[in-house]
N, C-alpha and C positions, 0 to 999 in steps of 0.2 A: 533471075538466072535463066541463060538461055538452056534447049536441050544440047545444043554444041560443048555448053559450058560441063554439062555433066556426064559428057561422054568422055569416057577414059582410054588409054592409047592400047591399043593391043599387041600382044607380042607376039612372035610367028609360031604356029603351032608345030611341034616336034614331034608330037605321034603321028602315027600314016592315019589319015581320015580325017584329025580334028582339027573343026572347025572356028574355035575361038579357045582361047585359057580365059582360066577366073580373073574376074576385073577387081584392081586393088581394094581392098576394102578402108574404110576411113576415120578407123578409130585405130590407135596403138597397141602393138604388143604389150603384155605385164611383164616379159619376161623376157629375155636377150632373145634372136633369131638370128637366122641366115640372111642376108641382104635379101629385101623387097623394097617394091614398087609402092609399098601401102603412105596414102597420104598422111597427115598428123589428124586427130580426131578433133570432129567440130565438137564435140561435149562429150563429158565421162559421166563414171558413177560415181555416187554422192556417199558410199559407207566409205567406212576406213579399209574393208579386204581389198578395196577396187579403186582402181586411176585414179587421179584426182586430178590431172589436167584439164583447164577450164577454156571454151571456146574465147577468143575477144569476143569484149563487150561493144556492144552497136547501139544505135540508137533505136529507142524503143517507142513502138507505137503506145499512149500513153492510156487513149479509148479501149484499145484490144487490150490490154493488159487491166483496166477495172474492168473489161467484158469477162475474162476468163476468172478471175474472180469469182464475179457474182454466178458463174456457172461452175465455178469450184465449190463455194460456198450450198448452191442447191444442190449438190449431189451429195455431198456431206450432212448434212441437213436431211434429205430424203434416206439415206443409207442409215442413218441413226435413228429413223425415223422406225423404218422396217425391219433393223434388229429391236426396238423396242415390241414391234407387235410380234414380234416371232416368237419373244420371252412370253408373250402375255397369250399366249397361242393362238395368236388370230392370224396366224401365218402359216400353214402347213407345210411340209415335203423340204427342201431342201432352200439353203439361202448363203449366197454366196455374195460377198461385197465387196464397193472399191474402194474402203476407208484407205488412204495414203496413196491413194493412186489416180486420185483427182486431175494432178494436173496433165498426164497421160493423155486420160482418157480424153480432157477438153482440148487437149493440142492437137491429137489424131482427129477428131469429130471435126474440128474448128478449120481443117485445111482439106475436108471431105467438099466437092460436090453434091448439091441437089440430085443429080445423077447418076452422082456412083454409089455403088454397090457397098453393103458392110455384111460379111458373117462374122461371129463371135463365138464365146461360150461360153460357159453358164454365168461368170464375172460378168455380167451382163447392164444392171439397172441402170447405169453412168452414162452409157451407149448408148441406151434406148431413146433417155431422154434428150441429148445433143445431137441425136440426129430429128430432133423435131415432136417427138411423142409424149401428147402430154403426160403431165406427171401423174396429173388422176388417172389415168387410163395406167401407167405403167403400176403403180399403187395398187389400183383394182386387179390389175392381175397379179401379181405379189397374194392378194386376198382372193384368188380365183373366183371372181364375180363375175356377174353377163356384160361388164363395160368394161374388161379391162384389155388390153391393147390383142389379145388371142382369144379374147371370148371368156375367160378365166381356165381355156382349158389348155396355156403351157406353164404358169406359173411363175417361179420366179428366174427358171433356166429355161424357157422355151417362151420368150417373145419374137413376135412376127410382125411383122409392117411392112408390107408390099408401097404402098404409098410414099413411106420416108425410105424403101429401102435398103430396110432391116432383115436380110434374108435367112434369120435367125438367129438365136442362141442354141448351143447345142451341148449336154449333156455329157456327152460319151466324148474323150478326151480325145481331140482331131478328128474327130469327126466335120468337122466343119470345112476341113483342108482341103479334101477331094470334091467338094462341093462347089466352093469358090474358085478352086482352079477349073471346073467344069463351066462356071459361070464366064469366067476370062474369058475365055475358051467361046463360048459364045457370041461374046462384045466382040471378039476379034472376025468370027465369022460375017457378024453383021455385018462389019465397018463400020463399031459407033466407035463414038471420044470419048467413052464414057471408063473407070477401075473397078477392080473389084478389090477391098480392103479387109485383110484376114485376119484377125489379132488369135493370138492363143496365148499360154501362160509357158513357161520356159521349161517344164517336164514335158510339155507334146514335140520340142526338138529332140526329143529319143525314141519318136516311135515311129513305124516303118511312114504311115502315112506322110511324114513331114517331109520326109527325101523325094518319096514317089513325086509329089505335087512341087517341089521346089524343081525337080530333074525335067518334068514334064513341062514346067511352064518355060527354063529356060529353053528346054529344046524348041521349044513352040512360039517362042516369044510372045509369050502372053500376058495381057495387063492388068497383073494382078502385084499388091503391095504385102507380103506377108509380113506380120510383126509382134514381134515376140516378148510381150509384158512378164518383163525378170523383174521379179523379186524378190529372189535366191532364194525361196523355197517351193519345192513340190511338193505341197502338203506340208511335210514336216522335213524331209528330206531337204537337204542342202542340196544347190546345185554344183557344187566341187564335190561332192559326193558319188550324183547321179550322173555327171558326165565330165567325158574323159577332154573335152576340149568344152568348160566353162564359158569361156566366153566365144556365146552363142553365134555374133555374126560372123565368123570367120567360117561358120559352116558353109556360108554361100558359094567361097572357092570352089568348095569340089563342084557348082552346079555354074560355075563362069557367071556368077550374078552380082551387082552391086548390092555393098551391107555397109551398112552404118549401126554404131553405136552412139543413144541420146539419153542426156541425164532428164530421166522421168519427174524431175521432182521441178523442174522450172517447163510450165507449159510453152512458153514463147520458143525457148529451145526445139521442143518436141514438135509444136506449128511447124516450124522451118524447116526440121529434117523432113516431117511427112510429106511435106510440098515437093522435097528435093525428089523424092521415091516416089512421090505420084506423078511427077512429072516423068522420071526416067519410067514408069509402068505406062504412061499414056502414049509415049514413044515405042514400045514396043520392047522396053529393056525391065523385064520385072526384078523387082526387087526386095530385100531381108533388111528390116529397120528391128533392131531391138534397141527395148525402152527400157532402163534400170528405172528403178523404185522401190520402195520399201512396200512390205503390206503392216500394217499396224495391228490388224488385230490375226486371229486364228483361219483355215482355212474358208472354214464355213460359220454359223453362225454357232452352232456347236461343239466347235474345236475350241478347249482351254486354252492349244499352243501353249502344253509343259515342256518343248522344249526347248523353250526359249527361259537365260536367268530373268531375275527380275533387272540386274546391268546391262541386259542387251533391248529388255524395254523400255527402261529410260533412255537409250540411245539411240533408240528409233524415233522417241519422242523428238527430236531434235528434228528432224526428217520429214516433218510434219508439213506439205507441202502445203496447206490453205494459211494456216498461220505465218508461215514464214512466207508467202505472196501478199498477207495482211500489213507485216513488217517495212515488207518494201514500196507499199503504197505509199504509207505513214513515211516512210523514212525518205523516199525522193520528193515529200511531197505532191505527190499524187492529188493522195483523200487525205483528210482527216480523221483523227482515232474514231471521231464521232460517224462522219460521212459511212466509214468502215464499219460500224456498230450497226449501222439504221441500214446495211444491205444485209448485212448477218438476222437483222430481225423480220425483214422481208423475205429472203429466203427462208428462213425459219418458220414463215407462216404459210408460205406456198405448199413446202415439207407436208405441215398440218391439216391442213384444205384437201391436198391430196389425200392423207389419210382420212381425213371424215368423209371425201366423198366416196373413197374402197370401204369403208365401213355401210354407206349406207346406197349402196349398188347392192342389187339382188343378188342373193345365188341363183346358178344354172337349173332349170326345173328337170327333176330326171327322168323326161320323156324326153331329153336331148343328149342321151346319155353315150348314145351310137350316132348324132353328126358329126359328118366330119370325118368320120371311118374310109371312109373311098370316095375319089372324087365325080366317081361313076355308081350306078348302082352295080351290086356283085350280086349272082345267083347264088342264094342258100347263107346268104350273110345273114349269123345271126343275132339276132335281138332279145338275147335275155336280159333278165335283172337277176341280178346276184340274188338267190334266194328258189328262182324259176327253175322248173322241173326240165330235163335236157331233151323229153318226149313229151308231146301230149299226152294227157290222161285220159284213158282209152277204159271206159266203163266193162267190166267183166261180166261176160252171159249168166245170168243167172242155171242153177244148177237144178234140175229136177230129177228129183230120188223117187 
């Protein structure tokens, strides 16, 4: 697809000053509107609250499609891996994972550049690893050890890889938005060819950062991809609950930016939109891809998720995007049940390798307890241990009576 092909017609602007209106977005209303310009959606979402219109079917690359598999299959595989050691507490602090969001995450990665840029946040470990990092090293840091992809000192929300990258995960909800737009922002200045690729979860389109950075980059035209992994919960919060316009790409109008809507749960879909949005972001036209998917289990590793019935767990089970990728190998003749079995066991062991070798990577020794503090030395920084006196012990004069 050319970028002529994905440049949309502009209407003439009617207020005094402005210089473009919002460019149609290409998924369907749920619900009657006023006449638009908006195309038909190249793919919907996959529950029953949501669309169910399906893109035509194309021909399929048959290699990329057992690739994304077996990179479906290790993330699943690793994810299960690392809520096991979390139970068994060889995992501390916080763990956040992409069970059901596998093929998301491999279709985003899989139409990334060597290149380009990724910030995240804290849903992180699926990223790290597609963008090239191996999985011992992503595992070691999971288990904060000296080999893991940060040193062991971000864990399992704060990996780093300047090499593949990776210009973080990030903790604090959008925080990552003003970063990546600063980075666009950069690439643009240079004059490289290079994006930067933002993912957040669908509660950070309600907070102030997400306008700021979507306002700033169209004004700026910056080549940045933002995209918004819906899984219709914030936490536990429904998003019909937490926002007054649901379906998230249509926020893009107010900032004149191309959005798309892509059914998270078929990777090859998700490839294709990302490409369309990296291509319009390389062009200088950034853009708002949200991905529908299910999340299968609780927010974090310690959410129950009570509120969800046990009928809407068996219904998500349905949703289950590795198996049902499994299905359609087997079923167009792809693989074989077998073929399919003996990559699940391979990835299953790579999972396990990864974990023996976080298991048996040192911990950080704590005379390294303060690198890393400043990338300069700072006067008067200081170096205690938890335990240490906040003055020297300063011997008192003996007294003569």
């Amino acid at each position: 697809m050319t970028d002529n092909a994905l440049r949309k017609p502009k209407a003439s602007a009617k207020t005094s000053g402005a210089k473009k209106v919002a460019a149609p977005v290409t998924a369907p209303r749920s619900t009657p509107a006023k006449k638009t310009t908006a195309r038909p959606a190249t793919a919907t979402a996959p529950s029953k609250a949501r669309a169910t219109k399906k893109a035509p079917a194309k021909k399929v690359d048959t290699a990329q499609l057992v690739s994304f598999y077996r990179d479906m299959m290790l993330i699943r595989r690793f994810e299960e891996r690392a809520a096991r050691a979390y139970t068994e507490a060889l995992i501390g602090g916080y763990c956040h994972l992409n069970l059901g969001e596998e093929a998301a995450v491999v279709g985003l990665m899989s139409a990334l550049r060597d290149t380009d840029y990724l910030f995240t946040n804290y849903r992180e470990h699926g990223y790290a690893i597609m963008r090239g990092i191996d999985p011992n090293r992503a595992m070691a840091e999971l288990y904060g050890r000296v080999d893991g992809v940060s040193k062991g000192w971000g864990g399992s929300m704060h990996m780093f890889d300047m090499t593949h990258r990776l210009l973080g995960g990030y903790g604090i909800v959008g925080g990552q938005l003003p970063l990546a737009t600063g980075a666009a922002l950069a690439i643009q200045y240079r004059g490289l060819d290079e994006v930067v690729m933002c993912t957040m979860g669908d509660g950070t389109a309600n907070i102030g950062a997400f306008h700021e950075s979507l306002n700033i980059a169209a004004l700026w035209n910056l080549p940045v991809v933002f995209v918004v992994i819906n899984n219709g919960l914030g936490m536990g919060t429904t998003v019909a609950k937490a926002s007054a316009e649901p379906e998230i790409y249509k926020r893009a109008s107010a900032y004149a930016m191309a959005a798309e809507r892509v059914d998270g749960l078929d990777p090859v879909a998700v490839f294709d939109a990302a490409q369309r949005a990296l291509t319009s972001a390389r062009s200088g036209k950034p853009f708002l891809l949200e991905v529908m998917c299910e999340r299968l289990r609780g927010h974090s590793v310690v959410d129950p998720a009570k509120y969800r019935s046990a009928e809407e767990v068996a219904q998500l089970a349905k949703f289950d995007p590795v198996p049902a990728l499994a299905h359609r190998l087997v079923h167009d003749k792809i693989l074989t049940s077998a073929q399919v079995h003996k990559i699940d066991e391979e990835e299953t062991a790579r999972a396990d390798a990864a974990d023996a070798f976080a298991q048996a990577s040192a911990l950080p020794d704590v005379t390294t307890l303060f690198d890393y503090n400043y990338a300069t030395p700072v006067a008067n920084d200081s170096r205690r241990l938890p335990g240490d006196p906040l003055f020297a012990v300063v011997a008192r004069p003996e007294v003569v009576r």
